[in-house]
C-alpha positions, 0 to 999 in steps of 0.5 A, a space after each residue: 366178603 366173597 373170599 369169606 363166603 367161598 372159604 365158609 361154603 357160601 353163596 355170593 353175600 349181595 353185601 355192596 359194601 360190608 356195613 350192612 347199609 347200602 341200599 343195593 344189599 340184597 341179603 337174607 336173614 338165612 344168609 345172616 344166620 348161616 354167616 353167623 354160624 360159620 364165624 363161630 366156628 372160626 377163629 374169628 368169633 372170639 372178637 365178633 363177640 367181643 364186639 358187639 353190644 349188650 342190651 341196655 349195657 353197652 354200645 349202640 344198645 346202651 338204652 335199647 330193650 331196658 326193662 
């Protein structure tokens, strides 16, 4: 993640682990969004996308926000 966040002009991330869960992640949601803004530039975003989830359609999400 150090490596990705020095090619994308980044601060150092605070992620311990890259899972986004560990109690010693110190990130913001600036941090977050400028990751995000970054990937999608990058060859990489096409399966981001495709990875994540639909509202109320798929994966994790599947019953989340219906109606």
């Amino acid at each position: 993640m150090e490596r990705a966040a020095a090619r994308f002009g980044l601060p150092r991330t605070g992620a311990a682990d890259g899972s986004g869960l560990s109690l010693l992640d110190r990130t913001t949601a600036a941090s977050e969004v400028a990751w995000l803004m970054n990937v999608e530039r990058s060859a990489a975003f096409e399966a981001l996308h495709a990875a994540m989830p639909v509202a109320c359609v798929d994966g994790t999400l599947r019953h989340r926000f219906c109606g």
